[in-house]
The first five atom37 places (N, CA, C, CB, O) and aatype in JSON, in Angstrom:
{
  "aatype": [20, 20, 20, 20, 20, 20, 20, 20, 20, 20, 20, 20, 20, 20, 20, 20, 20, 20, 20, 20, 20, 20, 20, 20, 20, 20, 20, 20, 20, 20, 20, 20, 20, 20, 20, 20, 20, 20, 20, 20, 20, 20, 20, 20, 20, 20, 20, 20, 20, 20, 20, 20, 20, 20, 20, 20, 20, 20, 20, 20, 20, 20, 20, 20, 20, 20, 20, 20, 20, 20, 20, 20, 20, 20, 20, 20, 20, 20, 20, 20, 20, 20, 20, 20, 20, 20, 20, 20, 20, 20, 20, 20, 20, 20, 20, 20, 20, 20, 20, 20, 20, 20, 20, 20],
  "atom_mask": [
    [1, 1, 1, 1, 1],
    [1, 1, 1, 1, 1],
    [1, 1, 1, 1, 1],
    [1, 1, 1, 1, 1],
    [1, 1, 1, 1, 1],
    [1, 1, 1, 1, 1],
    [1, 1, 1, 1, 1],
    [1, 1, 1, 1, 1],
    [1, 1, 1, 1, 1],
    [1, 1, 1, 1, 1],
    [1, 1, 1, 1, 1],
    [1, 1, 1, 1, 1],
    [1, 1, 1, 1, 1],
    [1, 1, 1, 1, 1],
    [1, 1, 1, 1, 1],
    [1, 1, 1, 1, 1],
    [1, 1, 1, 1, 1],
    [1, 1, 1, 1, 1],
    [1, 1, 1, 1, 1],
    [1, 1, 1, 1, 1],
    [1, 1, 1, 1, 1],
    [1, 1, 1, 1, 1],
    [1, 1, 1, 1, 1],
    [1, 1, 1, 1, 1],
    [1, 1, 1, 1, 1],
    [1, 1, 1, 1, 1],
    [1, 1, 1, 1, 1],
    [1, 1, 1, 1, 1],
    [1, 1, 1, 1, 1],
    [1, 1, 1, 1, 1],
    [1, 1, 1, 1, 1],
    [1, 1, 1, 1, 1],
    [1, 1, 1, 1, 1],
    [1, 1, 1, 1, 1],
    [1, 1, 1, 1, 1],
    [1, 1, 1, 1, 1],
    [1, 1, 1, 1, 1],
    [1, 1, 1, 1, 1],
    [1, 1, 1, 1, 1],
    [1, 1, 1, 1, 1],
    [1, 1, 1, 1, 1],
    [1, 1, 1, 1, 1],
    [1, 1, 1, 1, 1],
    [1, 1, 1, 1, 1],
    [1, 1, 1, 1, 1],
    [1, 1, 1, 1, 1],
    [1, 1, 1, 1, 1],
    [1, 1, 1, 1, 1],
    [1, 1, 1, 1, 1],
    [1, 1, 1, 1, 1],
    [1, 1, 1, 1, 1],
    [1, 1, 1, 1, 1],
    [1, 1, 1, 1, 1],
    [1, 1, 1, 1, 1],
    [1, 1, 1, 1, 1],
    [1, 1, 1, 1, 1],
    [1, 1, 1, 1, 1],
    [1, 1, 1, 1, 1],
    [1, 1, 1, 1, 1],
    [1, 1, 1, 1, 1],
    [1, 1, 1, 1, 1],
    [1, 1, 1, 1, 1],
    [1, 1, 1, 1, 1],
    [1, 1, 1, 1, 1],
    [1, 1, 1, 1, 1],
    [1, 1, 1, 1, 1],
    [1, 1, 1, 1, 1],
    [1, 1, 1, 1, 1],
    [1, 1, 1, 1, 1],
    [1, 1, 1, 1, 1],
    [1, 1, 1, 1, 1],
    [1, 1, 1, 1, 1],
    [1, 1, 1, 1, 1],
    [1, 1, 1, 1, 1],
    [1, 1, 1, 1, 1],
    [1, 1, 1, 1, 1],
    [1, 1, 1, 1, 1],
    [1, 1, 1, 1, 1],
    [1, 1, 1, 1, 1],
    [1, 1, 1, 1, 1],
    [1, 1, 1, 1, 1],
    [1, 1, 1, 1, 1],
    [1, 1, 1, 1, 1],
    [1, 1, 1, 1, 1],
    [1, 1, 1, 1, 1],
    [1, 1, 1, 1, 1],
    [1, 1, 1, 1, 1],
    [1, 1, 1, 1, 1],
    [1, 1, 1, 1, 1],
    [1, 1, 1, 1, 1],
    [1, 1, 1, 1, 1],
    [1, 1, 1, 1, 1],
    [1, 1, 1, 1, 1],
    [1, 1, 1, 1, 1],
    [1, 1, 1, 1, 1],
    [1, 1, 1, 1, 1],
    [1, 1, 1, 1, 1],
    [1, 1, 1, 1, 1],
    [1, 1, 1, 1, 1],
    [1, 1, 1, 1, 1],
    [1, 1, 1, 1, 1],
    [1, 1, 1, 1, 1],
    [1, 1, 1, 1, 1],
    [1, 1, 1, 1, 1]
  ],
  "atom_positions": [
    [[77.16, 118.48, 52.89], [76.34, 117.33, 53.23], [76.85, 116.14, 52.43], [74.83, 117.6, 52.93], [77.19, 116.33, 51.26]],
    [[76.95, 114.86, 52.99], [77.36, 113.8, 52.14], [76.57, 112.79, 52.35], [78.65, 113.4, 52.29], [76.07, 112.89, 53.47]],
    [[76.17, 111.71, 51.69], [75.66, 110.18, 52.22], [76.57, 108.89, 51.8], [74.11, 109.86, 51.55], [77.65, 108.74, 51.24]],
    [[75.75, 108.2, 52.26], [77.43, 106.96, 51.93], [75.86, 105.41, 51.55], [79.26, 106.42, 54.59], [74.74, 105.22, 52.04]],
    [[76.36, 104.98, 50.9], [76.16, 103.43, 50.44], [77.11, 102.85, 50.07], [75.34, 103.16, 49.45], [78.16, 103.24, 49.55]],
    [[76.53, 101.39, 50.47], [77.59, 99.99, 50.18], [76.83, 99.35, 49.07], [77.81, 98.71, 51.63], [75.62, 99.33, 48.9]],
    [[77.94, 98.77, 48.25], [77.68, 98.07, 47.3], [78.34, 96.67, 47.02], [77.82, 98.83, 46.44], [79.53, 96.5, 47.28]],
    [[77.4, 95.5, 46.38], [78.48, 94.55, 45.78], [79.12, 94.72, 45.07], [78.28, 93.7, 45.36], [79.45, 93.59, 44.72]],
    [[79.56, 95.3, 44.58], [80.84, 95.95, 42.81], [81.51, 96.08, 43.64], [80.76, 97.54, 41.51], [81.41, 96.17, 44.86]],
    [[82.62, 96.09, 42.55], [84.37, 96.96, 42.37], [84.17, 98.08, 42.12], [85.48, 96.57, 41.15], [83.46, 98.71, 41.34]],
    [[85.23, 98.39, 43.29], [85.62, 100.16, 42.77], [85.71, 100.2, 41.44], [87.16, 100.87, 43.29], [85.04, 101.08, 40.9]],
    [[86.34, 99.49, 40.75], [86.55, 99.85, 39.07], [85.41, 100.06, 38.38], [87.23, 98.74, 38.22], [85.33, 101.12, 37.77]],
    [[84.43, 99.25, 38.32], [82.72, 99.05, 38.08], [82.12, 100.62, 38.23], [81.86, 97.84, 39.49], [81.76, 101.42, 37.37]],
    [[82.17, 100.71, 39.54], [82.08, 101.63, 40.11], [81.81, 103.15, 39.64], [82.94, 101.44, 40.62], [80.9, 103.95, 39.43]],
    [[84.18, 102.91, 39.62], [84.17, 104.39, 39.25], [83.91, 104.53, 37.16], [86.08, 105.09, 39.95], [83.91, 105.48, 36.37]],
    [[83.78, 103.33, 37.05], [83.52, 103.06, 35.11], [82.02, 103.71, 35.18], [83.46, 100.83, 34.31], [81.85, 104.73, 34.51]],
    [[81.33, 103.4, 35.65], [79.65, 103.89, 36.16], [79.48, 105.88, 36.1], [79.4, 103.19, 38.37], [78.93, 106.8, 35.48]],
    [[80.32, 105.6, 37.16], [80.19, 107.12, 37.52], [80.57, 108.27, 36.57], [80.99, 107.35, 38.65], [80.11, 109.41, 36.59]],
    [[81.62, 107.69, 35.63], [82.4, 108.16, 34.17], [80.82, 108.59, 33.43], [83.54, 106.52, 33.12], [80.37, 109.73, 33.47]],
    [[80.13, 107.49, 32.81], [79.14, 107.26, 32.4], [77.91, 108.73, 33.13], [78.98, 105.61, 32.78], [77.11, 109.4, 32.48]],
    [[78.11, 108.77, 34.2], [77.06, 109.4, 34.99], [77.3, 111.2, 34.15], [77.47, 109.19, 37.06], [76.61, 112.01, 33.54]],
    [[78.89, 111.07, 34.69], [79.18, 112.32, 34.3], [79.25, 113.04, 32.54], [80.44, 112.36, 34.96], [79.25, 114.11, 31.94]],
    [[79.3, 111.49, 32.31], [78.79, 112.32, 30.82], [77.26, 112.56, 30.32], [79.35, 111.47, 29.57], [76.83, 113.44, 29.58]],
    [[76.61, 111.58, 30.93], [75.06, 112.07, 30.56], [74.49, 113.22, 31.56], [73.95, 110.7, 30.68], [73.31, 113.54, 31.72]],
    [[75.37, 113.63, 32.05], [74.93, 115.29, 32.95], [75.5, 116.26, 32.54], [75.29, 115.51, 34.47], [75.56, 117.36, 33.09]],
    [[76.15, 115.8, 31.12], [77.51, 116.7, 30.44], [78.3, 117.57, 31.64], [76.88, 118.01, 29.14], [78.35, 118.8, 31.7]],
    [[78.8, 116.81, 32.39], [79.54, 117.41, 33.78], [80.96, 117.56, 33.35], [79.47, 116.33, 35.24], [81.46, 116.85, 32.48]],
    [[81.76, 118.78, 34.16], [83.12, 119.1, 33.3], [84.19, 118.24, 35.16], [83.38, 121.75, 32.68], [84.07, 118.64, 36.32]],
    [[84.79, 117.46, 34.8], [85.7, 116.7, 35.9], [86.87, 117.89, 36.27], [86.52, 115.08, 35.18], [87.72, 118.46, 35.57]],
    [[86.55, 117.97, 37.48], [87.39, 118.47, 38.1], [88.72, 118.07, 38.79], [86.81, 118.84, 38.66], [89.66, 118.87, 38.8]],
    [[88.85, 116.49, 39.54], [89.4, 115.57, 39.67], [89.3, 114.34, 39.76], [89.72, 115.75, 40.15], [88.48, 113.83, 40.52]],
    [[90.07, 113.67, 39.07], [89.82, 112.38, 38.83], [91.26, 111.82, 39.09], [89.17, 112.12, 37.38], [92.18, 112.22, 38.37]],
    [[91.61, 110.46, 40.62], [91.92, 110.3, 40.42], [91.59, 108.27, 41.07], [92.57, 111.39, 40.37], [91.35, 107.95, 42.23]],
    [[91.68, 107.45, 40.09], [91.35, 106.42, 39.78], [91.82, 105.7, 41.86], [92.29, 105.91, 38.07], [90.98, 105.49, 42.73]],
    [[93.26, 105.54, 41.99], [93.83, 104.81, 42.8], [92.71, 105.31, 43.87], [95.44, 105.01, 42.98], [91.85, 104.57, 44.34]],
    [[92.88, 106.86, 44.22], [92.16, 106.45, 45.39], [90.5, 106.63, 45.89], [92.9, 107.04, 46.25], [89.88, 106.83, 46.93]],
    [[90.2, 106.4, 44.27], [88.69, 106.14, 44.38], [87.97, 107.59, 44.51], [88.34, 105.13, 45.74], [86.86, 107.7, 45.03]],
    [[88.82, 108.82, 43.94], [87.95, 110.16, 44.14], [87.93, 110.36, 42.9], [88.45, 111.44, 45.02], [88.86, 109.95, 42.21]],
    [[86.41, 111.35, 42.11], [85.98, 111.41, 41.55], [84.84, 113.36, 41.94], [85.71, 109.92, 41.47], [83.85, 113.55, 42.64]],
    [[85.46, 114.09, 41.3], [84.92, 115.22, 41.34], [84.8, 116.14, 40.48], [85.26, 115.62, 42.03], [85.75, 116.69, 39.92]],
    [[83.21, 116.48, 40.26], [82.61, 117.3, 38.53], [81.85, 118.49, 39.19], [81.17, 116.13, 37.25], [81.45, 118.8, 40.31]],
    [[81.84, 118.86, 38.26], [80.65, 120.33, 38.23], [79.76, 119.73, 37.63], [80.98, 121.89, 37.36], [79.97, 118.67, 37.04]],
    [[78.5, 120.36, 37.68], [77.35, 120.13, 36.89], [76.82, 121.97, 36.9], [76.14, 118.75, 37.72], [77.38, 122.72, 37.7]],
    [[75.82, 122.46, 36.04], [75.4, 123.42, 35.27], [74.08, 122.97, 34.94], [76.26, 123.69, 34.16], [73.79, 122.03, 34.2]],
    [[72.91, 124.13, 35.89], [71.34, 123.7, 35.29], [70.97, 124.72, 35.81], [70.43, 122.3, 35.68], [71.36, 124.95, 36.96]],
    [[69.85, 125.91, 34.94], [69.26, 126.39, 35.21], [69.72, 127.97, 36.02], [68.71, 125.46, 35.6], [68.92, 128.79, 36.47]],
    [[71.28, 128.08, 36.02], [72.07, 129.35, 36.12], [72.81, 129.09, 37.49], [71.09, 130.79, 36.11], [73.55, 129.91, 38.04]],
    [[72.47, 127.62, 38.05], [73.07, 127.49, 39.23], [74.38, 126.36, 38.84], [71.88, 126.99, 40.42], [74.42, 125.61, 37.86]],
    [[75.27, 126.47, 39.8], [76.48, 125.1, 39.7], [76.46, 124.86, 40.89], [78.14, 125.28, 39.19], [76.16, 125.6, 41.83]],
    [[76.92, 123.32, 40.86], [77.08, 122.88, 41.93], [78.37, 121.59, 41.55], [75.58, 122.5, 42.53], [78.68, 121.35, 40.39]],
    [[78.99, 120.86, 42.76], [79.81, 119.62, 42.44], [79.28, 118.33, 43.4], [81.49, 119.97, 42.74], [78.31, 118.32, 44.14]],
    [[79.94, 117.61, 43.21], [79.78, 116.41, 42.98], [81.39, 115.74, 43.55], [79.31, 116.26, 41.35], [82.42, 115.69, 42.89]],
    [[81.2, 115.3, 44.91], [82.41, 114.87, 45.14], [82.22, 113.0, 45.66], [83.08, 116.03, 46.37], [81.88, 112.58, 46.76]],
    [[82.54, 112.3, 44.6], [82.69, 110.96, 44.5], [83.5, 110.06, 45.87], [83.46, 110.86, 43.15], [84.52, 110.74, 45.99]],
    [[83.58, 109.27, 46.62], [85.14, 108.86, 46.82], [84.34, 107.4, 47.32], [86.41, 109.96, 48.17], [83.39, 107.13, 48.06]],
    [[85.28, 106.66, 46.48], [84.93, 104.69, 46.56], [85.86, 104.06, 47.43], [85.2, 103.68, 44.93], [87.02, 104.47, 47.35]],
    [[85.64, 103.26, 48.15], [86.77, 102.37, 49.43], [86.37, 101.1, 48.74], [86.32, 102.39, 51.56], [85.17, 100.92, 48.51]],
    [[86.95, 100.51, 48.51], [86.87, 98.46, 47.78], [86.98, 98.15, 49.58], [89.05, 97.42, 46.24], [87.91, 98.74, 50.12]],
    [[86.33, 97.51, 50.25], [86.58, 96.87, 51.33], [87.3, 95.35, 51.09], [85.28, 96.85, 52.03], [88.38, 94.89, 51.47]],
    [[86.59, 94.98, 50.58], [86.96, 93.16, 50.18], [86.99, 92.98, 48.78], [85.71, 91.93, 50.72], [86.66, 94.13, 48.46]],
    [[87.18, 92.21, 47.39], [86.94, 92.29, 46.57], [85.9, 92.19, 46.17], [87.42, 91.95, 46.25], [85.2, 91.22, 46.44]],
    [[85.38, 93.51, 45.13], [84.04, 93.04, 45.07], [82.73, 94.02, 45.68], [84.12, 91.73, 45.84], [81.63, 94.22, 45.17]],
    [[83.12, 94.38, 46.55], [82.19, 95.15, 48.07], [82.61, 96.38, 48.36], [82.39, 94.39, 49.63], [83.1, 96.36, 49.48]],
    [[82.64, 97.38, 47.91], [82.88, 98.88, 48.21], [81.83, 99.58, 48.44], [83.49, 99.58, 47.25], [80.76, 99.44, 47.86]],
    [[82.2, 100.74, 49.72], [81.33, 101.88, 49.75], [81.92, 103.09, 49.52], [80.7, 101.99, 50.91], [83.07, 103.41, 49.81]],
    [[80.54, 104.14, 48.62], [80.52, 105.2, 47.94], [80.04, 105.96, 48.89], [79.89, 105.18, 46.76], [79.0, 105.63, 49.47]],
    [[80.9, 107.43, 49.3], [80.74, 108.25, 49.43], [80.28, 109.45, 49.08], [81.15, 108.14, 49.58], [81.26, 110.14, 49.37]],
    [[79.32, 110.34, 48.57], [79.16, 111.48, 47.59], [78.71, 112.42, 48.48], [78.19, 111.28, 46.35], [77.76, 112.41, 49.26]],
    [[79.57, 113.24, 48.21], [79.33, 114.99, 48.67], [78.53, 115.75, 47.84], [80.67, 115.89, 48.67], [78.55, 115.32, 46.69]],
    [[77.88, 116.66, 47.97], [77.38, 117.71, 47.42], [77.86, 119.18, 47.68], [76.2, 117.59, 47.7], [77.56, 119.75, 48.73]],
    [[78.62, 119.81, 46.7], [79.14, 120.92, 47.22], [78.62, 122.26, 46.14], [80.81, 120.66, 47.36], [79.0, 122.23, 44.97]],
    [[77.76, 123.39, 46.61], [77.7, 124.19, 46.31], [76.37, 125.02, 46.26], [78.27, 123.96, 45.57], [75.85, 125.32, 47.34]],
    [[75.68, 125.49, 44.87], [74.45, 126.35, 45.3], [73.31, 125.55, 44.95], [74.35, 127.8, 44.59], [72.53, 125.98, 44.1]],
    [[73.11, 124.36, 45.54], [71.7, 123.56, 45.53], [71.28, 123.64, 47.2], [71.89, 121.69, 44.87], [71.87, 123.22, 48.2]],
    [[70.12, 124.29, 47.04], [69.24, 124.4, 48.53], [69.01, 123.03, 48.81], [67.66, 125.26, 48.51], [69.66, 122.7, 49.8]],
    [[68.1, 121.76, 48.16], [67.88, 120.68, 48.59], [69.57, 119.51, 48.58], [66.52, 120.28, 47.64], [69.62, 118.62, 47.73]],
    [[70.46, 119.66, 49.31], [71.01, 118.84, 48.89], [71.09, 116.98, 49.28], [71.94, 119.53, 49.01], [71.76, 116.05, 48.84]],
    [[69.97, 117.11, 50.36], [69.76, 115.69, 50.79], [69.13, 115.63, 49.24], [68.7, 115.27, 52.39], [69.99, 115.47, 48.38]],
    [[67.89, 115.73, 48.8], [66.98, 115.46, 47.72], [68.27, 115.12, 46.33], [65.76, 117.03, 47.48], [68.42, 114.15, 45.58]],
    [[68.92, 116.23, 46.44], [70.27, 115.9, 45.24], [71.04, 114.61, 45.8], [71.63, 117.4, 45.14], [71.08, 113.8, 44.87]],
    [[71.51, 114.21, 46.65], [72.14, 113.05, 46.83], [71.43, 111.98, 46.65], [72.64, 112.98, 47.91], [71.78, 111.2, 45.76]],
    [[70.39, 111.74, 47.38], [69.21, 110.72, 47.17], [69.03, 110.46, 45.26], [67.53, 111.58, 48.02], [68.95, 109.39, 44.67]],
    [[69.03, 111.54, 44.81], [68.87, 111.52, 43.06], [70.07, 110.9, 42.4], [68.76, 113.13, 42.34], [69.88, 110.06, 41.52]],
    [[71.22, 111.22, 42.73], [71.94, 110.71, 42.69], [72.67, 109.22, 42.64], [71.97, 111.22, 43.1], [73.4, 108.81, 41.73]],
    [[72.23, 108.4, 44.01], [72.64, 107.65, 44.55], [71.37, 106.63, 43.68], [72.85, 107.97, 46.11], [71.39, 105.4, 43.54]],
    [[70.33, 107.62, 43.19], [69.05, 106.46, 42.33], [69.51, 106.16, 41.27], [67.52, 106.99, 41.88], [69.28, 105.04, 40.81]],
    [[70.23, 107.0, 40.65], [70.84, 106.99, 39.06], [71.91, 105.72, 39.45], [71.78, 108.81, 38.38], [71.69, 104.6, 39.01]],
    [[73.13, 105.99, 40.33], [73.93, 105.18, 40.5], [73.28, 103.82, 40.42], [74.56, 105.47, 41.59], [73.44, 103.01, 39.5]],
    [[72.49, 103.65, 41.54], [72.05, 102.53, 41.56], [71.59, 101.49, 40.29], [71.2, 102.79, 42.29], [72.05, 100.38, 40.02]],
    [[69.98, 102.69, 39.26], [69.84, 102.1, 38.54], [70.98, 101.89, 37.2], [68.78, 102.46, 38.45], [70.65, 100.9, 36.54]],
    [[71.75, 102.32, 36.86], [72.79, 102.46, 35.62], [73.65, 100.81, 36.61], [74.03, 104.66, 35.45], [74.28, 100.04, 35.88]],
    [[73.58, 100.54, 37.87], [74.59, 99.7, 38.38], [74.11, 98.33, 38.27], [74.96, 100.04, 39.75], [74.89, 97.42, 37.99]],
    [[72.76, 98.14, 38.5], [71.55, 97.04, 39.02], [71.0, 97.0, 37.34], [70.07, 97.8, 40.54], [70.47, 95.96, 36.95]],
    [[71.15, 98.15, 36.38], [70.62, 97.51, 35.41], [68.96, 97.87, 35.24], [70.95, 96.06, 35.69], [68.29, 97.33, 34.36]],
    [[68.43, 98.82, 36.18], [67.66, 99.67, 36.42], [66.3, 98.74, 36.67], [67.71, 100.74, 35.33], [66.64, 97.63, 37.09]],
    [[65.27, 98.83, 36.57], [64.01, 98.79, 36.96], [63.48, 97.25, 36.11], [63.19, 100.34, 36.53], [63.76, 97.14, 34.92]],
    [[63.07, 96.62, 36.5], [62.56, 95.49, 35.87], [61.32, 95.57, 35.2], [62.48, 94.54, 36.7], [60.23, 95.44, 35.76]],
    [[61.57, 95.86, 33.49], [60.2, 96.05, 32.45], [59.74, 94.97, 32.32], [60.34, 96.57, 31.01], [60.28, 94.02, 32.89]],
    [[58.69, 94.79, 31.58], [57.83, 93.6, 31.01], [57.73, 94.32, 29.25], [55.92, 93.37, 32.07], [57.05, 95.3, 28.95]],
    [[58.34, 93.77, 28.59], [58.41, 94.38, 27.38], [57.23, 93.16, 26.84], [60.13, 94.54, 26.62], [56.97, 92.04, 27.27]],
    [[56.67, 94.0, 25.65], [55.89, 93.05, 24.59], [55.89, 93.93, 23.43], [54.25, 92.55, 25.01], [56.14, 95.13, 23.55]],
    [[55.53, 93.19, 21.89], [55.23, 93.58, 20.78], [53.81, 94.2, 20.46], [55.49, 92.6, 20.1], [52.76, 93.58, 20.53]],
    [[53.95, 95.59, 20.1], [52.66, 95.9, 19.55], [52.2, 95.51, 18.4], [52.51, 97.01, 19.49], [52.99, 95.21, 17.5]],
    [[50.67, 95.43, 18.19], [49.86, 94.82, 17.33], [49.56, 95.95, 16.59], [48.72, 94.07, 17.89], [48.8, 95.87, 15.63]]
  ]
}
């Protein structure tokens, strides 16, 4: 199963993001290769594995769409991509807009 979104970023942005992703999932890279925008990890939770197959197209500068596969023993894998594609998003956008204040 795969889904696809477009984004305003650079592939570079991008695949710098996704680096980031894979280390806070302590994910072990399987292939990585920069030029043509593929990007593929394992992840490890709970006695199951599964991967994670990346691949970025730059259309114009600036404007690329992300591809991500899900490959292996996760039953929900729409629900895993969707999770996915939220993390991307927020780590990309800078995440959720707080209202911070000082406690008294």
């Amino acid at each position: 199963m795969e889904g696809k979104k477009a984004y305003q970023k650079s592939k570079k942005l991008i695949l710098n993001t996704i680096y980031d992703i894979i280390e806070l999932q302590n994910g072990d890279i399987i292939l990585s290769d920069a030029n043509l925008g593929r990007v593929q990890y394992q992840v490890s939770m709970y006695g199951y594995q599964w991967e994670f197959l990346y691949i970025i197209n730059e259309k114009d500068a600036g404007k690329s769409t992300v591809t991500l596969r899900v490959i292996g023993e996760r039953k929900d894998k729409a629900k895993e991509i969707r999770r996915e594609f939220a993390l991307l998003d927020a780590m990309l956008e800078g995440g959720a807009e707080v209202h911070l204040c000082d406690s008294v």
